[in-house]
Structure formats: structure tokens, C-alpha cells
C-alpha positions in Angstrom: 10.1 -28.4 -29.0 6.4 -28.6 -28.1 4.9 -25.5 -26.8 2.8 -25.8 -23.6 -0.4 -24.8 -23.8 -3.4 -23.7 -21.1 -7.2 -24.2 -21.5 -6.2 -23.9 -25.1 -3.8 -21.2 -25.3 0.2 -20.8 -25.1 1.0 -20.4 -21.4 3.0 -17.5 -22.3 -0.2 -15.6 -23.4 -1.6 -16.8 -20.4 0.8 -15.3 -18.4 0.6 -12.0 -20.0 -3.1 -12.4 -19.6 -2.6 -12.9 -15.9 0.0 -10.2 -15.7 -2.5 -7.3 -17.4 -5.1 -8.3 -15.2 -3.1 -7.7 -12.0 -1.9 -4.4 -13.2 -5.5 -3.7 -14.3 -7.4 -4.7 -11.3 -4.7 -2.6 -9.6 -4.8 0.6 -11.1 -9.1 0.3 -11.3 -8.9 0.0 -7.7 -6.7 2.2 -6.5 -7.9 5.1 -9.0 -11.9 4.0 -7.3 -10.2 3.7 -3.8 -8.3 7.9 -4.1 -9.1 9.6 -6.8 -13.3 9.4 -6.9 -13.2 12.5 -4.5 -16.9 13.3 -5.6 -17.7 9.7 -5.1 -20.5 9.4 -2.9 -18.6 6.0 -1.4 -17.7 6.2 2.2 -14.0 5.5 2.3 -12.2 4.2 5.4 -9.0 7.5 4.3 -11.9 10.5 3.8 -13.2 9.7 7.0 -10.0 9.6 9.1 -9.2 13.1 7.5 -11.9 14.4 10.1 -10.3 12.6 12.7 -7.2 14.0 12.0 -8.1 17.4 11.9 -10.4 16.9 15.5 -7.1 15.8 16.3 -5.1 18.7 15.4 -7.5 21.1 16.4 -7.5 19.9 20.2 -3.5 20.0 19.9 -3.7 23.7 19.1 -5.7 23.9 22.8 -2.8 22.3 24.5 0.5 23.9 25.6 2.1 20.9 26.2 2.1 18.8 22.5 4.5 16.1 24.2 1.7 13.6 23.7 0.9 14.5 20.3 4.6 14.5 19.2 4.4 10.9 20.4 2.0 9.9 18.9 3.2 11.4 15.2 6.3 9.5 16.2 4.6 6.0 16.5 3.3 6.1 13.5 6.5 7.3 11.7 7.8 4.2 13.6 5.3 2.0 11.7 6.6 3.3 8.3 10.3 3.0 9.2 10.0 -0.7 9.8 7.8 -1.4 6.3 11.1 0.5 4.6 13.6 -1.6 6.5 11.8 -4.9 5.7 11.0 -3.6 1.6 15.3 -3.3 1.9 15.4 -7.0 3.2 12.7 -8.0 0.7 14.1 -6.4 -2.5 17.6 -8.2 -1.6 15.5 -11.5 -1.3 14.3 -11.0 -4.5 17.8 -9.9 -5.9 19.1 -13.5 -5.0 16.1 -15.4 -6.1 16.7 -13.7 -9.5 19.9 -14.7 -9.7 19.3 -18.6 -9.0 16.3 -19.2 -11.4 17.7 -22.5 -12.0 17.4 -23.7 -8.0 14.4 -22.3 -7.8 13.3 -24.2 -11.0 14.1 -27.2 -9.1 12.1 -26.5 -6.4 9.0 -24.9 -8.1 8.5 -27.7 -10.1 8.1 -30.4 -7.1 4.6 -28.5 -6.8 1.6 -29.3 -8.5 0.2 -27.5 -11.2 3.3 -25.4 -11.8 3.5 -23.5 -15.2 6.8 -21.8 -14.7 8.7 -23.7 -16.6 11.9 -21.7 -17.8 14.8 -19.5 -16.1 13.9 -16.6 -18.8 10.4 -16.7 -17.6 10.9 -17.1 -13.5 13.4 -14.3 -13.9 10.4 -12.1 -15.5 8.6 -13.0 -12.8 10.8 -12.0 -10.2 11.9 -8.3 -11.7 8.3 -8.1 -11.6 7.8 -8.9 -7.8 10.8 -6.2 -7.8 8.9 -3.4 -9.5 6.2 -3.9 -7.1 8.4 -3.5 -3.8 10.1 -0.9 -5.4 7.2 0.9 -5.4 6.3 0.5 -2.5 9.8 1.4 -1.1 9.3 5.1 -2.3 5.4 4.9 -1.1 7.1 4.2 2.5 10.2 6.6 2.3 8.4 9.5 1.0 5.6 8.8 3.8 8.2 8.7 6.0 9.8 12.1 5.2 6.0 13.6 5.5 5.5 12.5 8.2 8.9 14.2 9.7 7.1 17.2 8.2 4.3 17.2 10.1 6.2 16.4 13.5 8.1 20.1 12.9 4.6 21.5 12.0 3.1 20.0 15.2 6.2 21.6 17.0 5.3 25.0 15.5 2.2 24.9 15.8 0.6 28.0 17.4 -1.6 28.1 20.8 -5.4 29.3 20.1 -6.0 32.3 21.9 -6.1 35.5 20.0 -5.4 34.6 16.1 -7.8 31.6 15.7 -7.9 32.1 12.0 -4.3 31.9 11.8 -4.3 28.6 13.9 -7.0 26.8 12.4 -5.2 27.5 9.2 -2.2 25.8 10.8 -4.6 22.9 11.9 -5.9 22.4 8.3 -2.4 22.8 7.0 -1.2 19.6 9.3 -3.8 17.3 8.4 -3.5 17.8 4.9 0.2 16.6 5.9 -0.6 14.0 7.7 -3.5 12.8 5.4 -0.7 12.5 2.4 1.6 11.1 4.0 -0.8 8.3 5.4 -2.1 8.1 1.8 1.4 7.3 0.7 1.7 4.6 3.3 -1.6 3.2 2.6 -0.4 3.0 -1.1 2.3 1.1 0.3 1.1 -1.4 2.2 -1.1 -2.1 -0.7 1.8 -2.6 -2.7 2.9 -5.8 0.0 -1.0 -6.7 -0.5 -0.4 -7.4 -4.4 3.1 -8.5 -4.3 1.7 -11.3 -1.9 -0.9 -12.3 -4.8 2.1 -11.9 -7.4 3.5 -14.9 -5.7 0.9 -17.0 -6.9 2.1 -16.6 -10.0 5.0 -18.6 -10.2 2.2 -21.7 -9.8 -0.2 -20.8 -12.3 -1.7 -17.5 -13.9 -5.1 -18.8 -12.8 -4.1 -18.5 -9.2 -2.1 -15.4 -10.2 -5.5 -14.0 -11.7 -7.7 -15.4 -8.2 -5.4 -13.9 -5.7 -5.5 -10.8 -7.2 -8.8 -10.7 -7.1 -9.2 -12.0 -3.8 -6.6 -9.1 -2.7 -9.1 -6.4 -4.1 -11.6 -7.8 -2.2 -9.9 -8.0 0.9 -9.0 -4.4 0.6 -12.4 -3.1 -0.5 -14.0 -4.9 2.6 -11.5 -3.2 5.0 -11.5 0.0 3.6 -15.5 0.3 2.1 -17.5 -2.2 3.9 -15.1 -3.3 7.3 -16.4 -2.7 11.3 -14.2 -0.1 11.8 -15.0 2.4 9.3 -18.8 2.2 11.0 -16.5 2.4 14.3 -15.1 5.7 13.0 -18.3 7.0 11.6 -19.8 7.3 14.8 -20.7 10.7 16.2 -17.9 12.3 13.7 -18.2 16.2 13.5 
């Protein structure tokens, strides 16, 4: 049997060439995106951790935190439905693993298609697993932090005598609130690259352009997009 090559190469190699640049461009990102904390970048995430604590520091001033409860709750909200939809996804995926012959059948109507085994589309797929997977636990752990932060919120004291004590409280509940939208963030990043994943099952080439289309996407919303210089207005 005659092995199919790609600009030269097997297009096995080329598809582990594709795959080690997604989880490459992936991991650069994301470490340049969260862990640079004496980056001198302005990130879309450091800057809503002032918001957050304006925010929490005004709640302390009210006796009444209905509105703020609310408002944890609608973003809890957002997180529940990504972990109900990763569920749907996953079992999607579960089927499509199963029927790598059906889906061979398909595939190959397309042009350009490289996928051209059942060993190969199922290594595709448990890869499009492992990234909703991940991104199921981003979600379900954001999720229970941000349950925490609704029961700090609730016991959150009233500034009057002990300020110390309740700016401490107010620091405490953004740092919450900041990791548990960090944890969603990394989530929703995780449906970003499992979109370009999909591309894969075409060609690695488009595998390798999406992905880096997806990093560029994310850097322009989160480095270089209209509403970070929205948010950087007047912030204190």
C-alpha cells in the first residue's frame, strides 16, 4: 500500500506536526495571556479585577445586596449553560467516535480531505474530547466559585466602624470572583480551539491556519479589542 504523502512528507507526520502546533500555540498563549503578571501588556482580565473590586467595595456601602446577588447569579447562569452544552457536546463526540466509518463516508465527499482512515478519525475525535473535557472542569469548577462568592457576598459586612475588616472582605471576594472568571475564560477558550480542531479532519494545513487565526482572534479581544479601551476609562 502506497503511503500518502503532503508537500513532501507522510501525512501522518503532517498531522502530528499540525497537532504539536495547536497544543503549542495553545499553551504559549495562554501562559502570555495569565501568567506574565509583571507583563507590562494591558490585559482585558487585569483590568476587570479593578472593576470587580469598585464593585465590591460599593456593595459593602449597601444594606440591601439583592441587586448584587443578582447579578453574581447571572453570571453563574452563563457558566451553567457552557457545562450543560460541554455534556451535549462530549456525547456528540462519543457517537461520532464510534461511527468513524460513516463519517469516513461523508468526510471524504469534501475536497482536500486527508483523513483517510477510521484509526486516524478516531484519534481525532478523542482529541476534540480532551479538549471539551477540559473545558468541562474549567466551567464546573468556575461554577462552584462562583457559588462561593454568592455566600461571601451574603456575608459580607456593612462599612461603618471596622473598615479594615471590610475592605479585607472586599479584596477577599474579588479575588473569588476574579478566579472563578479566569476559570471560565479558560473555558470558553477551550470551545475557541476545539472549533479550530475541527478543521482538522480536512487538512493539517487548515488545522495549523485556524489555530492560528483563533490566537489571533483572542489576542485582539482580549489585548487590542474596543472594550478593553472601554474599560480603561477613568478606572481608579
Amino acid at each position: 500500500m502506497t503511503e500518502v504523502m503532503l508537500y513532501g512528507i507522510p501525512v501522518l507526520l503532517a498531522d502530528i506536526i499540525a497537532l504539536v502546533w495547536f497544543v503549542g500555540l495553545w499553551a504559549c498563549y495562554s501562559y502570555y495571556a495569565d501568567y506574565r503578571r509583571d507583563s507590562d501588556v494591558i490585559m482585558l482580565v487585569r483590568v476587570m479585577y479593578q472593576h470587580r473590586m469598585n464593585w465590591m467595595l460599593e456593595m459593602l456601602k449597601r444594606d440591601n445586596r439583592m441587586v448584587d446577588a443578582k447579578v453574581a447569579s447571572n453570571v453563574m447562569g452563563s457558566v451553567t449553560f457552557f457545562t450543560s452544552t460541554t455534556i451535549f457536546l462530549l456525547a456528540g463526540l462519543l457517537t461520532m467516535l464510534t461511527k468513524g466509518t460513516e463519517g469516513l463516508a461523508i468526510l471524504r465527499q469534501l475536497p482536500f480531505v486527508t483523513t483517510n482512515s477510521v484509526v486516524v478519525w478516531e484519534a481525532k475525535v478523542i482529541v476534540l474530547m480532551v479538549v471539551f473535557i477540559y473545558a468541562f472542569f474549567k466551567f464546573t469548577w468556575a461554577m462552584r466559585q462562583f457559588n462561593y462568592t454568592s455566600i461571601l457576598i451574603a456575608g459580607a459586612p456593612i462599612i461603618r466602624e471596622d473598615n479594615k475588616r471590610a475592605h479585607k472582605h472586599a479584596e477577599r471576594i474579588t479575588k473569588m470572583l476574579s478566579i472563578a472568571a479566569a476559570n471560565f475564560n479558560n473555558g470558553l477558550r477551550g470551545y475557541y480551539f476545539g472549533l479550530a480542531a475541527l478543521s482538522w479532519f480536512i487538512h493539517p494545513t487548515l488545522f495549523m491556519g485556524a489555530t492560528a487565526w483563533v490566537v489571533y482572534v483572542l489576542f485582539r479581544r482580549e489585548i487590542r479589542s474596543k472594550t478593553l479601551k472601554i474599560l480603561l476609562e477613568d478606572i481608579s
